[in-house]
Structure formats: C-alpha cells, structure tokens
N, C-alpha and C positions, 0 to 999 in steps of 0.2 A: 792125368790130364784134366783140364779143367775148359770148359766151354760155357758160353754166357749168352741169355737172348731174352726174346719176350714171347709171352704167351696168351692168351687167350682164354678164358673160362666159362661156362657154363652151366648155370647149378637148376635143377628142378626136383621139386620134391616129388618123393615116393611114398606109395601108403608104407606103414611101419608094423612090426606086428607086437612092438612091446610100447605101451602109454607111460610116460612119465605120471610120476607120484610127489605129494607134498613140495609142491612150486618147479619139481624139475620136467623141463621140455626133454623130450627126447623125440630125435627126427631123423630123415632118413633122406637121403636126396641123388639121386645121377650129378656124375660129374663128366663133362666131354671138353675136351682142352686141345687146341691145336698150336702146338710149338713154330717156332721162327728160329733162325740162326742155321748154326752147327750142329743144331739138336732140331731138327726138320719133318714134323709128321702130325696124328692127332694121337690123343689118349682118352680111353673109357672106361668108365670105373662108378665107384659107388661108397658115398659115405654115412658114417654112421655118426651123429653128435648128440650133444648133452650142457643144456644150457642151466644153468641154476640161477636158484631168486638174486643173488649177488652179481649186482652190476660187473662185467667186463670176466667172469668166472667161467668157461666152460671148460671142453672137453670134445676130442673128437679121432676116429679111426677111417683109414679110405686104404680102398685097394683099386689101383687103374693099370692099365696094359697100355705102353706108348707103343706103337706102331710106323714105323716111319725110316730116316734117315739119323746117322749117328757122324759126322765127317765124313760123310761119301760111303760109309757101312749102312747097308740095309737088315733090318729086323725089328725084333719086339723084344722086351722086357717089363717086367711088373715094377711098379712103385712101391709101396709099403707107410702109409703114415702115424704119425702119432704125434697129438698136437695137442696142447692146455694152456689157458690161458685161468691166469690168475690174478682179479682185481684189473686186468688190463696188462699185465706183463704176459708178453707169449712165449712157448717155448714150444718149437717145433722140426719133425726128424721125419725123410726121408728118405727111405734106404730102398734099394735096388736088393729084390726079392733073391735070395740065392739061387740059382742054376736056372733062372725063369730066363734066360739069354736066348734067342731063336738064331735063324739064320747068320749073318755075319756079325750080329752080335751077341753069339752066345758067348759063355764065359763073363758076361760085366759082372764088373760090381759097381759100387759108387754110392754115394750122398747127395743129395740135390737138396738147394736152400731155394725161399720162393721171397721175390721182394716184391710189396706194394707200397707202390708208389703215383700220387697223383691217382690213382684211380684204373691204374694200367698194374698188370703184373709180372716180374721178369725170374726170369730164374738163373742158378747157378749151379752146374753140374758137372762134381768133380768123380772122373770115374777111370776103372781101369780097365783094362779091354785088352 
C-alpha cells in the first residue's frame, strides 16, 4: 500500500562527540517532524552527517520513531536512513526498522521516499501492514 502527504521538519544541532578532520565537518542535530495525510502523527529522532571540502558531497545516518496514525491504525514504528550525496546527486533510503512496529502497527515494513519541493517537504510511504 502506498500513502502520500506533507510534512514538517525541524533540525537543531547537537554537541557531537567526534570533530571532523582535514576539511571534513561532522555534526549532529535532533530531528522532530510532524506528518499530515494518511500517515498522521509526529517523529523524533537524531542525525548523524558528514560534509566534505567538495561542494554538493556529503553523507548522513538518522534514526526517528514516528508516533501517531497509520489510515486509522494507531502506533509507532522506527525509520532508518541512509543518504549521500555526491557532487550534488543524492541518493537516499528509508526503511522501516524490522519488528520496531508497536500497537496496531506492529508487523510494518515499508520504504519511505522524502520530496522537496519549493521549500515544503512531502513524503511517500509505501508499506505493508
């Protein structure tokens, strides 16, 4: 099944306990996002990135727990990301954490893709329940 909406983001950074070396940043930041649609709740989480001297080149891992409504299913499930970005091409992968499914949504699986656009963020979450 596959569900589509828009969401919300909020990033702040965290102290880190490892310092980037020879031009690489490394940073750390809270992530808190509250979903809209069919996919109805907030998520809170935390990421870890990696920026290098090469314009548009990074690197980054997050873990968040959405909390909320799933089509009328209530529960929690983990995200899982993994995202790189090279010269300004990205490539990026969200997977729904295996058996982290709670109340009427235990069991998920699924994939979630994030679109920006204009300056707004939407997501697409194809998953199986």
């Amino acid at each position: 099944m596959k569900v589509k909406g828009e969401f919300e983001v909020k990033l702040n950074e965290l102290k880190g306990y490892a310092e980037g070396k020879e031009g690489i940043t490394l940073g750390r930041r809270s992530l808190d996002k509250i979903f809209h649609g069919k996919l109805s709740g907030e998520s809170k989480g935390e990421m870890l990135s990696a920026f290098t001297p090469t314009k548009g080149s990074a690197g980054y891992v997050a873990i968040e727990q959405f909390t909320g409504d799933l089509e009328g299913k209530s529960g929690s499930f983990v995200l899982q990301h993994f995202g790189t970005m090279a010269k300004g091409e990205e490539r990026l992968i969200l997977e729904v954490v295996p058996d982290s499914g709670t109340g009427d949504l235990s069991g998920i699986s699924g994939e979630m893709k994030i679109i920006r656009d204009n300056g707004k963020h939407y997501y697409e979450f194809d998953f199986k329940l």
